[in-house]
N, C-alpha and C positions, 0 to 999 in steps of 0.2 A: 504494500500500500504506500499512497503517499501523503503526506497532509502538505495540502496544493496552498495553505494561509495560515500559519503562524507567527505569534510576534517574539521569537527570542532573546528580541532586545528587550523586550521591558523587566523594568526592575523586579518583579516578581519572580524571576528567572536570575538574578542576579548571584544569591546565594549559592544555588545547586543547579546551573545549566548540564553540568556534564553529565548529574544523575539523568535529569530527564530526558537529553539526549538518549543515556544506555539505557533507558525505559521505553523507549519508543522503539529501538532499535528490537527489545525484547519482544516489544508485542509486535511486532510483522511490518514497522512501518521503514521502508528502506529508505527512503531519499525524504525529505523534507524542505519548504521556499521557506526562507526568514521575511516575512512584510515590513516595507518601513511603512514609518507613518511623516517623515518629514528627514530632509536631507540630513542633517546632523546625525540622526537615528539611523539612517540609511549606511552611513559608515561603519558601527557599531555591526549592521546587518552585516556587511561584506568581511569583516573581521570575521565576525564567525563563518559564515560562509568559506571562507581562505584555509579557517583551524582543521575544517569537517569535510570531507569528500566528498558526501552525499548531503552537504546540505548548501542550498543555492540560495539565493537575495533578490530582494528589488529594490528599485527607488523612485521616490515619489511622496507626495506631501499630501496628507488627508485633508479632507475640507474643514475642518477644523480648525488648522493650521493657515487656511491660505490668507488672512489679515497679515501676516507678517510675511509672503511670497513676497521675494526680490530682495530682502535685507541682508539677506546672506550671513544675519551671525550666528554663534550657535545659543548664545541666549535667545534669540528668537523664535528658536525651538525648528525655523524652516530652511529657505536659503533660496538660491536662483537659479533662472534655467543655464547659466554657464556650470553653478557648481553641479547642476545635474547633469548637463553632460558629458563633465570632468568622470565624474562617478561614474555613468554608464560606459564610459568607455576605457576605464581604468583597470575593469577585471570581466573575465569570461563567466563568471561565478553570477553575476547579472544576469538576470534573464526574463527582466517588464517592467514595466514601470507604473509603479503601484506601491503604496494604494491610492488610489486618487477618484472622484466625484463630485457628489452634492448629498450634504445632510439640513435636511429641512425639519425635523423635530430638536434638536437643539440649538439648528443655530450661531454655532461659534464663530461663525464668520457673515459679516452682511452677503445674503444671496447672489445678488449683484458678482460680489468681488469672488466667491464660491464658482459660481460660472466661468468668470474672467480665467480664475485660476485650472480648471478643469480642465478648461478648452484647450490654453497653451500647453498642458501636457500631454494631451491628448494629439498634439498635433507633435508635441518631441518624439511620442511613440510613433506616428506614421512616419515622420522624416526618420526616424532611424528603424523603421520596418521591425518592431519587437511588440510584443502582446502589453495591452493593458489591463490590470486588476481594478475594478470600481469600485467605489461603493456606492448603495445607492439605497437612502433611506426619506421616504417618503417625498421624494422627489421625482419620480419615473418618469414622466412627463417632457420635464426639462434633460433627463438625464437622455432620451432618447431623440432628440431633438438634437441636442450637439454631438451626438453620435451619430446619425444620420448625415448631418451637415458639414460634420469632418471625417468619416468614413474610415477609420482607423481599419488597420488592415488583420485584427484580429483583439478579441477582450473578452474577459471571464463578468458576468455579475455576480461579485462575491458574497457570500453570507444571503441566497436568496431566499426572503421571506415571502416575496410577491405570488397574489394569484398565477395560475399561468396564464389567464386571459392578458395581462397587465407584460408578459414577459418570453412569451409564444416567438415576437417579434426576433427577441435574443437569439433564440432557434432557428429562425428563419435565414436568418443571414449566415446561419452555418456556426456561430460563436457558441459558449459555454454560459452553462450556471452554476453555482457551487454551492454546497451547502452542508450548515452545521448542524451542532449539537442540536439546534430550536426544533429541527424538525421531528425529535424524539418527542420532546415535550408533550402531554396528554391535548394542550388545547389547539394544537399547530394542525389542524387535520385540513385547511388552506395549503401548509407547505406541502403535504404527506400529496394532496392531490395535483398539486405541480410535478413533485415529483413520478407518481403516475404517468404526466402526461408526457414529460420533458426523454426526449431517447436517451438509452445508455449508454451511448457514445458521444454526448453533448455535457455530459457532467462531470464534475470532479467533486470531491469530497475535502473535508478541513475543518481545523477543530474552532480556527481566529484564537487560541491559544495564549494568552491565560484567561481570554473571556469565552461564557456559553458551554460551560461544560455541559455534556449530554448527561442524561437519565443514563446511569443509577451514580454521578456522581453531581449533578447536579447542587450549585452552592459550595461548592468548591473549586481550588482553582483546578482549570481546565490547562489539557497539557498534550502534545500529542498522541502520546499512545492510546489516547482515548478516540483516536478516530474511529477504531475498529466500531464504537456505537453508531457511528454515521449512517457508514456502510452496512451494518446490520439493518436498520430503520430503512434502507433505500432496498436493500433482498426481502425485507419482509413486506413492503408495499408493492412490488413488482412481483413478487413471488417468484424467484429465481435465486439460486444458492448464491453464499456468503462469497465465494470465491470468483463468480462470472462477477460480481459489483467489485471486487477488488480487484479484477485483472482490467476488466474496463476502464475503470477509472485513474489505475496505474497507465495504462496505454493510451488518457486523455492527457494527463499531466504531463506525461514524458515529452506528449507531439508538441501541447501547446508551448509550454517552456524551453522545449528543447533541449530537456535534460537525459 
């Protein structure tokens, strides 16, 4: 297996990375992406990435972040598109640029400037022809509109909670959707029927690791070798054994990242 969106960098992982590294490795999960969530962070990602064979990186600035796109310090938590493309093109161990979107339930950044920010990245991954990671929380609308508009040459939606009416579209164009722990959750039966609809060679699996741990650890931190709950939840909705969702989704990961 793979867990296609973890965050290794976060300090929750700070104490005992290498255990959960050899935890994951235990439970069947061979290759792992480290997600940034903003340039600074993204560095941290490629460090580990560099330590670990099997584990690869992105960079890119969550919508969260994008009020301080372009100041380039690391107090600002973000940085700019030269220091992004310094980074993407510094190590092979890259492989998208992500995480990046619109989140419209919090808010952390005015809309407006969430857009702004989105789109310039979004257009870093077509001029350098590499996969983009989204996010995309109650935003779809917009988010598919500058996806359309700038025609990126390949992107996951990650952590999909969306009806699949809402995300059919993602499929259509040939691209992915990924999904975690929530879809376990007893009240997610929204997710469970996206996943129904969504083909098995259009998905990948991931834990967003140390958020969303799946049932049965649920409230707890989440970590990857909890992906195997995913991929159970996605064999038990499709009704097809634990190992065709794991070889599936290991041979979506591989294609899209190029790992």
């Amino acid at each position: 297996m793979i867990d296609s969106h973890c965050h290794l960098a976060d300090k929750q992982f700070s104490k005992d990375l290498d255990a959960v590294i050899e935890r994951a490795g235990e439970a069947g999960v061979a290759k792992m992406v480290c997600i940034a969530d903003s340039l600074p962070e993204a560095k941290d990602c490629l460090q580990i990435a560099e330590k670990y064979e099997h584990i690869f990186c992105t960079v890119g600035v969550h919508p969260h972040h994008a009020s301080a796109w372009g100041s380039g310090s690391r107090e600002s938590g973000v940085g700019s598109r030269d220091m992004m493309l310094k980074l993407v093109s510094s190590s092979p161990k890259v492989v998208a640029i992500g995480e990046i979107g619109l989140d419209y339930h919090y808010d952390n950044s005015p809309r407006d400037v969430q857009r702004s920010v989105f789109e310039e990245q979004l257009k870093i991954a077509k001029e350098l022809n590499i996969p983009a990671v989204i996010h995309c929380r109650e935003s779809m609308v917009d988010v598919r509109e500058i996806i359309e508009r700038i025609d990126p040459p390949m992107f996951v939606i990650h952590c999909c909670t969306e009806k699949w009416e809402d995300v059919s579209w993602v499929v259509d164009r040939g691209c992915l959707l990924s999904f975690t722990g929530i879809a376990t959750y007893p009240k997610s039966e929204e997710i469970r029927r996206t996943i129904a609809e969504c083909p098995l060679k259009q998905m990948m699996i991931e834990t967003d690791a140390p958020y969303l741990a799946p049932i049965p650890y649920r409230g707890k931190r989440n970590e990857p070798a909890f992906v195997i709950e995913v991929a159970k939840c996605i064999a038990e909705v499709k009704g097809i054994a634990l190992e065709e969702v794991a070889k599936a989704t290991t041979e979506n990961a591989e294609k899209f990242y190029g790992i």
